[in-house]
C-alpha positions as a Python dict, from the first residue, in 0.01 Angstrom:
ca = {
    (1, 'X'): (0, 0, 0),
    (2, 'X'): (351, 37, 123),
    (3, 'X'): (455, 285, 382),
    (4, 'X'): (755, 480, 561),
    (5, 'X'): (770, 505, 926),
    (6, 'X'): (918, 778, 1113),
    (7, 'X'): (1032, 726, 1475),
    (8, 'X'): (795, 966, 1616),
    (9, 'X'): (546, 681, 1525),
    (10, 'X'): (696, 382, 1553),
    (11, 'X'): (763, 495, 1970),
    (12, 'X'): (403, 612, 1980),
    (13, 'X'): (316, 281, 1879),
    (14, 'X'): (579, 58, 2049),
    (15, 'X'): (472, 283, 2398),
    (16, 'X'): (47, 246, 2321),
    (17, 'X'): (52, 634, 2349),
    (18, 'X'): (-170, 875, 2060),
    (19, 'X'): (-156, 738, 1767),
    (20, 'X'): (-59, 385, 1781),
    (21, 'X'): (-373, 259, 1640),
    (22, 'X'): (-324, 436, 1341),
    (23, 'X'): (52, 239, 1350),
    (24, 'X'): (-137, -45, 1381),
    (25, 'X'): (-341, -58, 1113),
    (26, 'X'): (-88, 63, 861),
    (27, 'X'): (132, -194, 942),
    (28, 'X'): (-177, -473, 924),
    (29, 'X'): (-268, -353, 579),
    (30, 'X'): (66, -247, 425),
    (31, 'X'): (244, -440, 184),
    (32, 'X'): (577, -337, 280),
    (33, 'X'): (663, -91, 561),
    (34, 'X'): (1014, 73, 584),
    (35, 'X'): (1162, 295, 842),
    (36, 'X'): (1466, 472, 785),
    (37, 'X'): (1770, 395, 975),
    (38, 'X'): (1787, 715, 1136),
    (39, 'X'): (1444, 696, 1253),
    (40, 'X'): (1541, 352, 1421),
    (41, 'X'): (1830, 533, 1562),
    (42, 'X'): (1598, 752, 1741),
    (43, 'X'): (1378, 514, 1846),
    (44, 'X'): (1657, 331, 1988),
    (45, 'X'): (1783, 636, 2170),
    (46, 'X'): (1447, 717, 2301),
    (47, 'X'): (1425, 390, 2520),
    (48, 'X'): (1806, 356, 2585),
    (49, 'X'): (1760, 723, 2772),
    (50, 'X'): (1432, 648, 2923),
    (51, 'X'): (1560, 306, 3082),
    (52, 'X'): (1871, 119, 2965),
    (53, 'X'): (2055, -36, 2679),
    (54, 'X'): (1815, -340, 2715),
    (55, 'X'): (1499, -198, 2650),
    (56, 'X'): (1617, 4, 2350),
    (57, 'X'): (1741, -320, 2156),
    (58, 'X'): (1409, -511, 2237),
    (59, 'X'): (1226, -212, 2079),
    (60, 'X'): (1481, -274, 1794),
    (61, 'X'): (1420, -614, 1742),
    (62, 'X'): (1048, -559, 1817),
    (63, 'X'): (1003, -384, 1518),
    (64, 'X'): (1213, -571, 1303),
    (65, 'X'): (1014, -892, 1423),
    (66, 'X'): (687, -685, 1325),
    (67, 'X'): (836, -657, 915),
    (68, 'X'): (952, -341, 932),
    (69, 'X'): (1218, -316, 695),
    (70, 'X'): (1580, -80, 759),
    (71, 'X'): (1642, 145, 482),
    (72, 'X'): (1944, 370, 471),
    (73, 'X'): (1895, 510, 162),
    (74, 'X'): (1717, 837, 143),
    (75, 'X'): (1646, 818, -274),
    (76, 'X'): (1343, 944, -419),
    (77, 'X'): (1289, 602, -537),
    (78, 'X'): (1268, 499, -142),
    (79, 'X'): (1063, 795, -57),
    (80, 'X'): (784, 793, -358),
    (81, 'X'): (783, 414, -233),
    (82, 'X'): (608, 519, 98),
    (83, 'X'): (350, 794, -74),
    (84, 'X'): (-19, 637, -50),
    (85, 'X'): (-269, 859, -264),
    (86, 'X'): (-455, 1058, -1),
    (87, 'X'): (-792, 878, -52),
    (88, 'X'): (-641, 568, 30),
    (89, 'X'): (-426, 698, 291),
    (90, 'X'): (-548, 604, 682),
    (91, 'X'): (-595, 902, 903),
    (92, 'X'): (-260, 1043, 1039),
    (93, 'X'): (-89, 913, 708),
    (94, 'X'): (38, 1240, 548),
    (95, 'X'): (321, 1286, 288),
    (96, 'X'): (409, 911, 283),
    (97, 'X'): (580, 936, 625),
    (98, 'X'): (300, 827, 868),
    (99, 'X'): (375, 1050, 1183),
    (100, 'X'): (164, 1037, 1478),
    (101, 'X'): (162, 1135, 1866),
    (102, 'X'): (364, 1423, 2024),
    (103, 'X'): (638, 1404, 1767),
    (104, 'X'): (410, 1557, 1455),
    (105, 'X'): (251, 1823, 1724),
    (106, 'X'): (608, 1917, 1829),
    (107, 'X'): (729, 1948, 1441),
    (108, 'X'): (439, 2168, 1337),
    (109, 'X'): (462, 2394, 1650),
    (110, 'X'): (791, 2448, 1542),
    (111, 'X'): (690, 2560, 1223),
    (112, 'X'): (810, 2259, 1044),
    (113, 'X'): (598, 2101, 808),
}
């Protein structure tokens, strides 16, 4: 299985909040993970606001020490890359972006799907 990341995610799990257990497992049993660059951006905002400069390039290289691959192409290619069929897909994977935690509550109250 191979899988796409979005930030919402990856700070649930790099913060142990909702949903990193779900992280966790995709990344133990995926054969490739990618996250956008964009989504790393966020992530790397997130901690540089919550605490300092620091803390957001340790989450950075956390990650990237974890196998999560950078992508900064947005092709369909990339994106069909990250789709799981739904019956193999763990819970919380939907639409081959795996979002979890506050960020995929926040979307859909929004009225974003």
């Amino acid at each position: 299985m191979n899988a796409v990341i979005d930030a919402s995610a990856l700070i649930a799990f790099l913060r142990d909040e909702s949903g990193a257990d779900v992280v966790e497992r995709v990344l133990a049993s995926a054969d490739k993970c990618w996250a956008h660059a964009l989504n790393l951006c966020e992530v790397y905002y997130d901690f540089w606001r919550a605490s300092n400069q620091d803390a957001a390039e340790a989450a950075i290289t956390d990650l990237i020490g974890l196998g999560i691959e950078e992508r900064a192409d947005m092709d369909s290619e990339f994106l069909a890359r990250g789709r799981a069929p739904q019956s193999r897909a763990p819970q919380g994977f939907t639409g081959g972006l795996l979002r979890v935690g506050v960020g995929a509550t926040s979307r859909r109250q929004l009225g974003f799907r």
